[in-house]
CHARMM internal coordinates of N, CA and C (Angstrom, degrees):
IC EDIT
DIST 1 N 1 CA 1.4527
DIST 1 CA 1 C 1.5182
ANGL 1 N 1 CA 1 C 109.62
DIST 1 C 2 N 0.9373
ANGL 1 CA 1 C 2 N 114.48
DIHE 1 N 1 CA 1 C 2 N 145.87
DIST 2 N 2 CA 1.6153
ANGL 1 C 2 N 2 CA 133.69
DIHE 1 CA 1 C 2 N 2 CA -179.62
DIST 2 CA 2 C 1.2991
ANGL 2 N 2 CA 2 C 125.05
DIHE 1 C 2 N 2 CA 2 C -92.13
DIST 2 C 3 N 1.9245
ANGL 2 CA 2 C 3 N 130.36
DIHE 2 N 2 CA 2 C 3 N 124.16
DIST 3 N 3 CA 1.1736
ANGL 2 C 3 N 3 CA 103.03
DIHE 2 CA 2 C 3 N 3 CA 169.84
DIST 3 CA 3 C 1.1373
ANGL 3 N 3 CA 3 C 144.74
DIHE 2 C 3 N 3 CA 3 C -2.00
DIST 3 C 4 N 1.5016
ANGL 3 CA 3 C 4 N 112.97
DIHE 3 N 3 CA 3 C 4 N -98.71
DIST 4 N 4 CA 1.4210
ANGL 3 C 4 N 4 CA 119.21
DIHE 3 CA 3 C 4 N 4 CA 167.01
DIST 4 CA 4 C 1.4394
ANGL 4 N 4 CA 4 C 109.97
DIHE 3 C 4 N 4 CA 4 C 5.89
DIST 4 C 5 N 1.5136
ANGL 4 CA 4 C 5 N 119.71
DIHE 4 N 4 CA 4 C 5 N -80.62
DIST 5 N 5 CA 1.3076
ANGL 4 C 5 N 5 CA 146.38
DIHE 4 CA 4 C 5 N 5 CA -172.75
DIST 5 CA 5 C 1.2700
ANGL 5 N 5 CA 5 C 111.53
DIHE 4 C 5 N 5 CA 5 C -26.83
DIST 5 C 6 N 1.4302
ANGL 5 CA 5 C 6 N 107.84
DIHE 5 N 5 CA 5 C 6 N -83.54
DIST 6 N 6 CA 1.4125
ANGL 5 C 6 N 6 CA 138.84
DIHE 5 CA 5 C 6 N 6 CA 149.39
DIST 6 CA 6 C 1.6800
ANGL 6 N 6 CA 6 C 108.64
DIHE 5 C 6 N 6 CA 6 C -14.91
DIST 6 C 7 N 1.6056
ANGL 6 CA 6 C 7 N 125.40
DIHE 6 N 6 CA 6 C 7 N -50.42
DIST 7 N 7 CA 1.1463
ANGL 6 C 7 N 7 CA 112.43
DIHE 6 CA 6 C 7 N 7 CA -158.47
DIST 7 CA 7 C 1.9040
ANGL 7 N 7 CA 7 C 95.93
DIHE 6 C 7 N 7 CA 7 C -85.86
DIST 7 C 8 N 1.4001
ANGL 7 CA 7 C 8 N 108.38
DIHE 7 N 7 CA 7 C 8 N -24.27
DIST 8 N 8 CA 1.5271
ANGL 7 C 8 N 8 CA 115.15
DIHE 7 CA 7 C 8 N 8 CA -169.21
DIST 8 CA 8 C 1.4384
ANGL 8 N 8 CA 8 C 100.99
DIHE 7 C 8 N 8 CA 8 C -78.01
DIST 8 C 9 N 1.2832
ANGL 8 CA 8 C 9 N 127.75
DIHE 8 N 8 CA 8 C 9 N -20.78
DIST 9 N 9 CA 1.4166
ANGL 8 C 9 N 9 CA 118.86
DIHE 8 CA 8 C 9 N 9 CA 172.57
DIST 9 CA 9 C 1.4198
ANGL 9 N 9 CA 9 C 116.33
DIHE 8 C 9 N 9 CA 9 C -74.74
DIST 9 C 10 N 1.4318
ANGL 9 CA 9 C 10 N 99.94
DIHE 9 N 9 CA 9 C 10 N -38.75
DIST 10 N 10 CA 2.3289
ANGL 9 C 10 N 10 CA 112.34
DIHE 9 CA 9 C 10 N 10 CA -179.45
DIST 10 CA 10 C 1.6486
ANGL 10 N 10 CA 10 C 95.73
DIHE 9 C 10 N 10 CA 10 C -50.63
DIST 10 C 11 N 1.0028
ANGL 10 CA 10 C 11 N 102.41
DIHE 10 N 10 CA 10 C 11 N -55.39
DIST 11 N 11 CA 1.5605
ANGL 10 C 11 N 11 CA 119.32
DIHE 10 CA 10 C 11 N 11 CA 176.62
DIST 11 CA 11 C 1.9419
ANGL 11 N 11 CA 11 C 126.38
DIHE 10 C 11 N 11 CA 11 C -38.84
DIST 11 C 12 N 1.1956
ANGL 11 CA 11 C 12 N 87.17
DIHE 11 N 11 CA 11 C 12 N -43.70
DIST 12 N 12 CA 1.8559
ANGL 11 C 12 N 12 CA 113.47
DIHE 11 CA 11 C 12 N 12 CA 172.36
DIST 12 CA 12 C 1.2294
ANGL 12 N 12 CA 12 C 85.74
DIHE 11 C 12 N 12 CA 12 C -69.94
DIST 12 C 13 N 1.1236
ANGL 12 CA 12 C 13 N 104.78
DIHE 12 N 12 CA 12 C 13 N -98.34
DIST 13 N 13 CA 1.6099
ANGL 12 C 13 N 13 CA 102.21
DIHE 12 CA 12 C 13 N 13 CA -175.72
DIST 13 CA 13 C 0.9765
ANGL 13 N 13 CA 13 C 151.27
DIHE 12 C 13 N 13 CA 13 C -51.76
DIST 13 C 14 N 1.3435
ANGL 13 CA 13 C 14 N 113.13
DIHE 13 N 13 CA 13 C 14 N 11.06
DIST 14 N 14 CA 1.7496
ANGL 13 C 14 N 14 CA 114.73
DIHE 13 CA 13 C 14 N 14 CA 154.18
DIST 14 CA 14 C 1.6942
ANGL 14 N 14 CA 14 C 106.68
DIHE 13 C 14 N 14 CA 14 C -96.28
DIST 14 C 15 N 1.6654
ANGL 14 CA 14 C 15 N 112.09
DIHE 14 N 14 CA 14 C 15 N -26.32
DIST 15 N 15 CA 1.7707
ANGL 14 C 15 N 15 CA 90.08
DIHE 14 CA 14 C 15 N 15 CA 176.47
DIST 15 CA 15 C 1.3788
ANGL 15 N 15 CA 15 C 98.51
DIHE 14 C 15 N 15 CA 15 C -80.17
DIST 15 C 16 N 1.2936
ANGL 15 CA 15 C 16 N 135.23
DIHE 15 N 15 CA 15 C 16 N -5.90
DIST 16 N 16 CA 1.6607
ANGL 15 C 16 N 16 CA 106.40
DIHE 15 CA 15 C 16 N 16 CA 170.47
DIST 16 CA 16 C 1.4338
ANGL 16 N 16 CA 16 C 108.40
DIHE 15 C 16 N 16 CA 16 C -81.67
DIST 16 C 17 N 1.3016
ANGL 16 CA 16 C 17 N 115.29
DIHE 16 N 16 CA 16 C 17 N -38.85
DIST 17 N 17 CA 1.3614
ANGL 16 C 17 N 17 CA 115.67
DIHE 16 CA 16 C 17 N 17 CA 173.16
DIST 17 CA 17 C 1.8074
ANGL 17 N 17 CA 17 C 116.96
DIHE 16 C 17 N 17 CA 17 C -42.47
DIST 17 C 18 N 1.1699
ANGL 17 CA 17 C 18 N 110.84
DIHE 17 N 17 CA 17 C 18 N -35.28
DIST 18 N 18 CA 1.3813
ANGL 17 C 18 N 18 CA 133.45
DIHE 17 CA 17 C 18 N 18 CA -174.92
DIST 18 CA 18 C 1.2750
ANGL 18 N 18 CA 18 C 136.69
DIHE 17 C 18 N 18 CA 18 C -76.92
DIST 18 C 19 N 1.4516
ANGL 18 CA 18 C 19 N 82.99
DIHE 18 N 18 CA 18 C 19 N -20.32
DIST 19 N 19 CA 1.7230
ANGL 18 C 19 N 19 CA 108.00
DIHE 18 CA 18 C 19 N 19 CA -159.17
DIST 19 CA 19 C 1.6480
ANGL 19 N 19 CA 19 C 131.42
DIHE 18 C 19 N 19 CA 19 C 47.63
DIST 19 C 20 N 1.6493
ANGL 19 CA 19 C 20 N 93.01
DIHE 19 N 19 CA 19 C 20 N 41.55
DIST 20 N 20 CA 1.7548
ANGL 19 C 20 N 20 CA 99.12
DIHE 19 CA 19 C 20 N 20 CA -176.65
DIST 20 CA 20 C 1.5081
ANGL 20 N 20 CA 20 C 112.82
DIHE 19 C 20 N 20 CA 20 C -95.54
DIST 20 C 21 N 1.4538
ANGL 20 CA 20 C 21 N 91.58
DIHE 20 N 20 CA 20 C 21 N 155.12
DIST 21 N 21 CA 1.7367
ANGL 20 C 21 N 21 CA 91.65
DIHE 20 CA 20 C 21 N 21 CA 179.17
DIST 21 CA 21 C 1.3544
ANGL 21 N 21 CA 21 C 111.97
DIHE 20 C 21 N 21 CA 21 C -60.05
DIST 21 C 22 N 1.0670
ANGL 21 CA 21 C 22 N 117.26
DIHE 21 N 21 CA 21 C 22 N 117.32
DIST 22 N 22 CA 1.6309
ANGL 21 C 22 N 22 CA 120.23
DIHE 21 CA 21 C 22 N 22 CA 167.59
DIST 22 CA 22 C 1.3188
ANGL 22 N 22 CA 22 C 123.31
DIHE 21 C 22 N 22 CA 22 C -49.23
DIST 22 C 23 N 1.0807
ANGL 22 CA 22 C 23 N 110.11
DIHE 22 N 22 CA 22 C 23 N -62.27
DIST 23 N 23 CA 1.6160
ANGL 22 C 23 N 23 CA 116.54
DIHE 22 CA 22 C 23 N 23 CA -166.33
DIST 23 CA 23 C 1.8554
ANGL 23 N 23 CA 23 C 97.20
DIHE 22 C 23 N 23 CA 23 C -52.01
DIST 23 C 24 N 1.4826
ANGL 23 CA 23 C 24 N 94.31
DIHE 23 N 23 CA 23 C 24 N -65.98
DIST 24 N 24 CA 1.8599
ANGL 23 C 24 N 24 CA 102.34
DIHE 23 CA 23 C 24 N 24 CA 164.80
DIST 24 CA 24 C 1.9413
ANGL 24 N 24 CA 24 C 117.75
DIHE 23 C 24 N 24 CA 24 C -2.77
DIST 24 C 25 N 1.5247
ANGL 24 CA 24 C 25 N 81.62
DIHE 24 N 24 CA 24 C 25 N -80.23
DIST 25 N 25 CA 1.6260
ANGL 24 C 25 N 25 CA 113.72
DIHE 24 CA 24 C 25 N 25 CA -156.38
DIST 25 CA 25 C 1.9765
ANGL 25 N 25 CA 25 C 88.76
DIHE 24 C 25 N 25 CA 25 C -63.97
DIST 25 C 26 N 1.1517
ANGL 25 CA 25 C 26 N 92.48
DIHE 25 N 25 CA 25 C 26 N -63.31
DIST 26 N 26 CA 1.5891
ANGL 25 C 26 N 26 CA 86.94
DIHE 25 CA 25 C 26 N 26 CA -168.44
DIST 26 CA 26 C 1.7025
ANGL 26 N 26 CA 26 C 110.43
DIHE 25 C 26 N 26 CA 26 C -56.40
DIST 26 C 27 N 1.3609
ANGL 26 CA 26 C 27 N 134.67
DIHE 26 N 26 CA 26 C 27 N -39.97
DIST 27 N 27 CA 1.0556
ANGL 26 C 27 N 27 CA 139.57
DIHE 26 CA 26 C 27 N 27 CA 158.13
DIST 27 CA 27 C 1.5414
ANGL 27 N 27 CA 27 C 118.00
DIHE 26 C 27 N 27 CA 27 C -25.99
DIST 27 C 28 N 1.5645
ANGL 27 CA 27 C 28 N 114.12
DIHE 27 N 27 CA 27 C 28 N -61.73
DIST 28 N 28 CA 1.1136
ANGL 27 C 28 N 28 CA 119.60
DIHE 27 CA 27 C 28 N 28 CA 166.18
DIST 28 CA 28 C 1.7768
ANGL 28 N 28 CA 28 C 139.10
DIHE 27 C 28 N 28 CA 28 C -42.37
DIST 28 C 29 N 1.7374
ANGL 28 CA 28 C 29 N 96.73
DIHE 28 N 28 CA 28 C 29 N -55.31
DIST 29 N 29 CA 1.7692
ANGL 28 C 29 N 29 CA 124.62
DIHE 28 CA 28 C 29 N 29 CA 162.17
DIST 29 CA 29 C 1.3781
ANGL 29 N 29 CA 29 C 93.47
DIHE 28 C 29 N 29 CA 29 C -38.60
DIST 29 C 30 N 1.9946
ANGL 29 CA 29 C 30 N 107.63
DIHE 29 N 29 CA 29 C 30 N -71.03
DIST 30 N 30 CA 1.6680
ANGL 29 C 30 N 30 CA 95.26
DIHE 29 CA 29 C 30 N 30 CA -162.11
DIST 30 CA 30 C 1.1978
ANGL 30 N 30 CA 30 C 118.91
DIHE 29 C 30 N 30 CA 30 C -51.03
DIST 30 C 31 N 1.2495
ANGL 30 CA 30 C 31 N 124.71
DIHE 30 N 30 CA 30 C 31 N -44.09
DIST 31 N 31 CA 1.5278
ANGL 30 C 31 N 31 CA 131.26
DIHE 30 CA 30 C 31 N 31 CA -163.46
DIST 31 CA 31 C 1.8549
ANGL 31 N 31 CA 31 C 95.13
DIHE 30 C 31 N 31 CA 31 C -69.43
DIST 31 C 32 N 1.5377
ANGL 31 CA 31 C 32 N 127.11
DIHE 31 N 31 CA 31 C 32 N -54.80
DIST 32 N 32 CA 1.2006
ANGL 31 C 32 N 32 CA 87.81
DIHE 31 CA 31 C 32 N 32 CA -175.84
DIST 32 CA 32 C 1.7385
ANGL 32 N 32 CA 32 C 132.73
DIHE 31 C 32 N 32 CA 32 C -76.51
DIST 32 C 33 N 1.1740
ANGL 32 CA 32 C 33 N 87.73
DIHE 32 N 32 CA 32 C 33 N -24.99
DIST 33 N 33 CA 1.8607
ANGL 32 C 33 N 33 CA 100.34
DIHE 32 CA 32 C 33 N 33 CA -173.50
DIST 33 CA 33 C 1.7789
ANGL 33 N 33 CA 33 C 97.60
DIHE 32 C 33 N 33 CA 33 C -68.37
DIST 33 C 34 N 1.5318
ANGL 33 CA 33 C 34 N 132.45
DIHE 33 N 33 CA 33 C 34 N -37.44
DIST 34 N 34 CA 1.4238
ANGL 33 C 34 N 34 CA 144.08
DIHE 33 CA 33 C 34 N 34 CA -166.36
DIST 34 CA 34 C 1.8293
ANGL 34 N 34 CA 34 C 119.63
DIHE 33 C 34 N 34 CA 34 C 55.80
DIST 34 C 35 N 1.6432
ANGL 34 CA 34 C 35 N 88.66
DIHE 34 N 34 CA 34 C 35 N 58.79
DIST 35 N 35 CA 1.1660
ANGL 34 C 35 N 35 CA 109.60
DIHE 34 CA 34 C 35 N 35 CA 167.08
DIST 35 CA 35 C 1.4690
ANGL 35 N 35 CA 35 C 95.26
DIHE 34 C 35 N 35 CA 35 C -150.80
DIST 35 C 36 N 1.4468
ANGL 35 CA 35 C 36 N 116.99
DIHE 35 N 35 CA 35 C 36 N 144.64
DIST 36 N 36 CA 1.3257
ANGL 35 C 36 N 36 CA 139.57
DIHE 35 CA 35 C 36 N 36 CA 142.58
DIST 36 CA 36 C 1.1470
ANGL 36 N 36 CA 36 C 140.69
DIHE 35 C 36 N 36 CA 36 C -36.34
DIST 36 C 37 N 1.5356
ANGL 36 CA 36 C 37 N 132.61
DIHE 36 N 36 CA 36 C 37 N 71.31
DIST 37 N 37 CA 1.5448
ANGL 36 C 37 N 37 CA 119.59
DIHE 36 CA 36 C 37 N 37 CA -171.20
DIST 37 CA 37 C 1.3368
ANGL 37 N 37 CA 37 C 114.82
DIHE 36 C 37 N 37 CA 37 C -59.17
DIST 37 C 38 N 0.9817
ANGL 37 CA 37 C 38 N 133.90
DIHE 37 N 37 CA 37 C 38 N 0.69
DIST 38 N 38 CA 1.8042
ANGL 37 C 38 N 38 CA 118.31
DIHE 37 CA 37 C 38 N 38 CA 169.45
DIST 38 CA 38 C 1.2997
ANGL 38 N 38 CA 38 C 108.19
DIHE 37 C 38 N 38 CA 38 C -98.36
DIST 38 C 39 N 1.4480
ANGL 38 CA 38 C 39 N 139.75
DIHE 38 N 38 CA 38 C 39 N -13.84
DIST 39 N 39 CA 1.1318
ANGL 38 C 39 N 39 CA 158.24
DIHE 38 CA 38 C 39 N 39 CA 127.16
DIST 39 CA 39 C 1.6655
ANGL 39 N 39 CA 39 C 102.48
DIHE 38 C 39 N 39 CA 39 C -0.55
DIST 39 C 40 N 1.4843
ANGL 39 CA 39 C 40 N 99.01
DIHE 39 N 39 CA 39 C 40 N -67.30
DIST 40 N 40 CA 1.6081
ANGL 39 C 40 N 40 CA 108.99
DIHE 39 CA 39 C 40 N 40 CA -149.38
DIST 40 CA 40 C 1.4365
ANGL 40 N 40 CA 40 C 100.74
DIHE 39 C 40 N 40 CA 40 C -67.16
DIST 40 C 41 N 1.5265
ANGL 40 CA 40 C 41 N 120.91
DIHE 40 N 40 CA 40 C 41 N 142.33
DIST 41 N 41 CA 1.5357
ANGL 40 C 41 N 41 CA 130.42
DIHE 40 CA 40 C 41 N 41 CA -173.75
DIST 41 CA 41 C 1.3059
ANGL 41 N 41 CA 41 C 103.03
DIHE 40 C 41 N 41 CA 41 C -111.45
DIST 41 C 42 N 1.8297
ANGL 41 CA 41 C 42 N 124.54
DIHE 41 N 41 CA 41 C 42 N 157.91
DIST 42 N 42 CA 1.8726
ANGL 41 C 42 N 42 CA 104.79
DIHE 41 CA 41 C 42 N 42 CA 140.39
DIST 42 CA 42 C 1.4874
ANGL 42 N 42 CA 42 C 119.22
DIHE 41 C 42 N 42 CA 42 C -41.56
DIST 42 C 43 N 1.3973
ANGL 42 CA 42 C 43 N 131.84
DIHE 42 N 42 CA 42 C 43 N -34.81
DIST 43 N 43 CA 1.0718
ANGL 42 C 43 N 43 CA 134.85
DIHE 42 CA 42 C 43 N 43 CA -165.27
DIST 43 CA 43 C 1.3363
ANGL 43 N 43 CA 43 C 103.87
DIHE 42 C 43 N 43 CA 43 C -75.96
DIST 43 C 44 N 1.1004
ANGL 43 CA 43 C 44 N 132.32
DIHE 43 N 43 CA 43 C 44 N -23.96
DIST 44 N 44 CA 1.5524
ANGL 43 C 44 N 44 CA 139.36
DIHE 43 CA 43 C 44 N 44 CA -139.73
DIST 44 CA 44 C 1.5157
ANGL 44 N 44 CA 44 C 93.81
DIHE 43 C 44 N 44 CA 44 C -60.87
DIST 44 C 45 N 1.3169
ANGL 44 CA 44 C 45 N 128.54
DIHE 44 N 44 CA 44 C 45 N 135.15
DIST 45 N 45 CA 1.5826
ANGL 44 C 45 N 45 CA 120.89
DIHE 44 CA 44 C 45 N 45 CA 159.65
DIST 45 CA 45 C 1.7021
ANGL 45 N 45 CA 45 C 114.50
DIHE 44 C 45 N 45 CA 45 C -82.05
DIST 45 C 46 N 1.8450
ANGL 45 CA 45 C 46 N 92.44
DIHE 45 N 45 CA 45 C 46 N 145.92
DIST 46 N 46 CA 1.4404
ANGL 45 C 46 N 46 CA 87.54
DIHE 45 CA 45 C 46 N 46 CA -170.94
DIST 46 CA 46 C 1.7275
ANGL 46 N 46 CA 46 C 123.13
DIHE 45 C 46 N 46 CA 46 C -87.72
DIST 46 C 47 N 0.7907
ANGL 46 CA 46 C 47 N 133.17
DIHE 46 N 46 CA 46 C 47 N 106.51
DIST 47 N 47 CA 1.5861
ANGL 46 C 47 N 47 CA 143.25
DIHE 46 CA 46 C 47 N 47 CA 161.30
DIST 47 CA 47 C 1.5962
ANGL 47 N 47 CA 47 C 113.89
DIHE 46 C 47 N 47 CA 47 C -55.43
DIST 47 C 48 N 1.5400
ANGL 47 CA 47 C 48 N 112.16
DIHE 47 N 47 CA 47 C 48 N 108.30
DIST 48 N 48 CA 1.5077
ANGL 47 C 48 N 48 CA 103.25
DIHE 47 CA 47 C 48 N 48 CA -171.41
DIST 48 CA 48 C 1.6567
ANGL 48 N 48 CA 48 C 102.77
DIHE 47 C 48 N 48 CA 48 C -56.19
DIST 48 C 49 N 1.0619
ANGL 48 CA 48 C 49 N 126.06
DIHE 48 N 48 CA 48 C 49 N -67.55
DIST 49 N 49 CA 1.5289
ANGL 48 C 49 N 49 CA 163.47
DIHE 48 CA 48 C 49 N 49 CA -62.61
DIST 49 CA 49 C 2.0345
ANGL 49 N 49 CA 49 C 68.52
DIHE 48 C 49 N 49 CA 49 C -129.41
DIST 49 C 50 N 1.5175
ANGL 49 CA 49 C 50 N 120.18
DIHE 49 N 49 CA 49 C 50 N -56.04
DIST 50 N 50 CA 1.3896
ANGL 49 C 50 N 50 CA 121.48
DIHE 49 CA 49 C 50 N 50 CA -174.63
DIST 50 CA 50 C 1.6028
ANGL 50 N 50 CA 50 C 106.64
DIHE 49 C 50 N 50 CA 50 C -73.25
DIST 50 C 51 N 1.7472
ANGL 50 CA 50 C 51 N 106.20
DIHE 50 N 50 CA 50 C 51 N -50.24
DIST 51 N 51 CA 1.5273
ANGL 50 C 51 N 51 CA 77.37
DIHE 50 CA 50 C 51 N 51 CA 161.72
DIST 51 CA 51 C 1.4166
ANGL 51 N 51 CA 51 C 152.73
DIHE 50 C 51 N 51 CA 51 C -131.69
DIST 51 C 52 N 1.7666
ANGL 51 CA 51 C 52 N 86.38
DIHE 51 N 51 CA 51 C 52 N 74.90
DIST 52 N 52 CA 1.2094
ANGL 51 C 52 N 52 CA 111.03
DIHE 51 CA 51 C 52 N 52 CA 163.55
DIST 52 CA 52 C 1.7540
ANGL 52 N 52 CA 52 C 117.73
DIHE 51 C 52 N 52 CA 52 C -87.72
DIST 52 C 53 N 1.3861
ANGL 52 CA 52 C 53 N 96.28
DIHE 52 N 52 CA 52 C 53 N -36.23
DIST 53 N 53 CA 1.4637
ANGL 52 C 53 N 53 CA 113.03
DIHE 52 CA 52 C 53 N 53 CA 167.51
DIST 53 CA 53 C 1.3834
ANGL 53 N 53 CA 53 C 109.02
DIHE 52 C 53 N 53 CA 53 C -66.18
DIST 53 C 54 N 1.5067
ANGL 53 CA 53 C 54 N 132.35
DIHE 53 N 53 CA 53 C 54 N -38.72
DIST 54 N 54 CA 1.2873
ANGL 53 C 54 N 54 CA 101.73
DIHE 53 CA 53 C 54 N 54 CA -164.31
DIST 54 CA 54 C 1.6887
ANGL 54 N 54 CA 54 C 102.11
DIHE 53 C 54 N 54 CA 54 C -92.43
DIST 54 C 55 N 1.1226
ANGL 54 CA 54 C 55 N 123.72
DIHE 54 N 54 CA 54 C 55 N -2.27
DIST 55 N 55 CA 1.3215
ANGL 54 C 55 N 55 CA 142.26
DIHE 54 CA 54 C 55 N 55 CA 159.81
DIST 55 CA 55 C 1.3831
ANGL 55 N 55 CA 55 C 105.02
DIHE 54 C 55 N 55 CA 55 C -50.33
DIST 55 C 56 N 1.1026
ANGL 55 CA 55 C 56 N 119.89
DIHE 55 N 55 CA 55 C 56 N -60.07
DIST 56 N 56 CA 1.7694
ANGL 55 C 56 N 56 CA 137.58
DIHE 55 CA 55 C 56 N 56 CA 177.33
DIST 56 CA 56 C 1.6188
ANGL 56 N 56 CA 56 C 108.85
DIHE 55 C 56 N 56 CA 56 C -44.25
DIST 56 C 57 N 1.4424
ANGL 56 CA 56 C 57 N 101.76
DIHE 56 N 56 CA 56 C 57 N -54.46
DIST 57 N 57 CA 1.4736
ANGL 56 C 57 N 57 CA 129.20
DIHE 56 CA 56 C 57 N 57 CA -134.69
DIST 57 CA 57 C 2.3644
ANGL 57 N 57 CA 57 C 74.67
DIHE 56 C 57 N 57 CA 57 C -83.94
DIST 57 C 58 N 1.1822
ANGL 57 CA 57 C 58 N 82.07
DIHE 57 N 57 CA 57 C 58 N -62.70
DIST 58 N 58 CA 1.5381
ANGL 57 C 58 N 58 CA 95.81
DIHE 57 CA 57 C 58 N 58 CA -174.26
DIST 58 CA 58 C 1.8991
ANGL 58 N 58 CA 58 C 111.04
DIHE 57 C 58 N 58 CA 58 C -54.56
DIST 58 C 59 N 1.1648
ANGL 58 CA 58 C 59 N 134.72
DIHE 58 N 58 CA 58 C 59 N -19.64
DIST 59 N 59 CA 1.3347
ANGL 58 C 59 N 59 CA 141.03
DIHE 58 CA 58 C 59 N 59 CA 159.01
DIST 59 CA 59 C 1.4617
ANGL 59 N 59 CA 59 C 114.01
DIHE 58 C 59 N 59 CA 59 C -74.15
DIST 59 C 60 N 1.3209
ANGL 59 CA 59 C 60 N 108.58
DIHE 59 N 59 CA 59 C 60 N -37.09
DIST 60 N 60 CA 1.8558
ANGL 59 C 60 N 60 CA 101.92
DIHE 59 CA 59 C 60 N 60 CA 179.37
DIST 60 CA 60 C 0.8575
ANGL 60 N 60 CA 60 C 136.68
DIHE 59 C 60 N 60 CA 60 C -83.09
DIST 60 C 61 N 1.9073
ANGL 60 CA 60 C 61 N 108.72
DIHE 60 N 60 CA 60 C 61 N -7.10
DIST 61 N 61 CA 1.5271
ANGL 60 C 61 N 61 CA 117.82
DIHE 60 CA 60 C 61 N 61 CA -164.14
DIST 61 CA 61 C 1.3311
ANGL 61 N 61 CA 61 C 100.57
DIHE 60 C 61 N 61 CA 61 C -133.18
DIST 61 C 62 N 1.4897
ANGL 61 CA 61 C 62 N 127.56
DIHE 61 N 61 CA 61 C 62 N -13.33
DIST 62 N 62 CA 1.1186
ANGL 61 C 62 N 62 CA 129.73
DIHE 61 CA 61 C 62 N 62 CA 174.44
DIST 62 CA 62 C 1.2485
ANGL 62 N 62 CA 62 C 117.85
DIHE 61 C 62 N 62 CA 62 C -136.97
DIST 62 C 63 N 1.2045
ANGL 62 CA 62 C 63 N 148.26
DIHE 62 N 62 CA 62 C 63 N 24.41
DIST 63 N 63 CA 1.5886
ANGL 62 C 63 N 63 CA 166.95
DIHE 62 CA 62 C 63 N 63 CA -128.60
DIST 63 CA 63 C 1.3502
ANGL 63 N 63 CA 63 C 112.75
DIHE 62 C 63 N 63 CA 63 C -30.19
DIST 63 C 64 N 1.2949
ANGL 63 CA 63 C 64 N 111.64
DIHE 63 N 63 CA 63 C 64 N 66.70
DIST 64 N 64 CA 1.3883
ANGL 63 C 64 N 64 CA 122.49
DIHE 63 CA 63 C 64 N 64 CA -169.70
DIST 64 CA 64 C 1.7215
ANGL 64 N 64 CA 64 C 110.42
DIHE 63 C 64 N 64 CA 64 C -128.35
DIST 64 C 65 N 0.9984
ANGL 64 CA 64 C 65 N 123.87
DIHE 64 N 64 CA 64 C 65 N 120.30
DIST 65 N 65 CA 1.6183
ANGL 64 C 65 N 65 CA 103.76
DIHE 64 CA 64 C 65 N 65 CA 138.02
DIST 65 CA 65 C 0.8989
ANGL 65 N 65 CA 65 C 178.12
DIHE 64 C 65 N 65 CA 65 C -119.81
DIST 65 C 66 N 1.2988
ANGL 65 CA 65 C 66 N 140.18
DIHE 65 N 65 CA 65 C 66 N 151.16
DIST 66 N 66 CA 1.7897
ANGL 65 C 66 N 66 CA 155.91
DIHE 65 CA 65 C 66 N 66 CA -139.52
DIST 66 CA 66 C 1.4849
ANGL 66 N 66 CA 66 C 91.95
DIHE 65 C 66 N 66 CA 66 C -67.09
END
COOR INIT
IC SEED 1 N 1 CA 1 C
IC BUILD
């Protein structure tokens, strides 16, 4: 599994941990980082450059990090 992957799962699991609306929260990630988390596969290849953004995207809206 691939970053990326890896970072979209930390991600799952802090809004369940959280009890946040999913659809919400992830809606949000995609729009700022501009990638799709349901998109992302184990297979998914990793692109720094995207997730660096969703790294970004994932510190501003949920103060966590990737």
């Amino acid at each position: 599994m691939g970053q990326t992957y890896e970072a979209k799962r930390r991600v799952e699991q802090v809004i369940a941990e959280r009890r946040l609306n999913e659809a919400e929260v992830k809606g949000k990630l995609s729009l700022k980082s501009g990638m799709l988390l349901a998109f992302i596969k184990p297979d998914s290849p990793d692109d720094p450059v995207k997730l660096e953004k969703l790294r970004a995207a994932a510190r501003e809206l949920l103060q966590i990090e990737l």
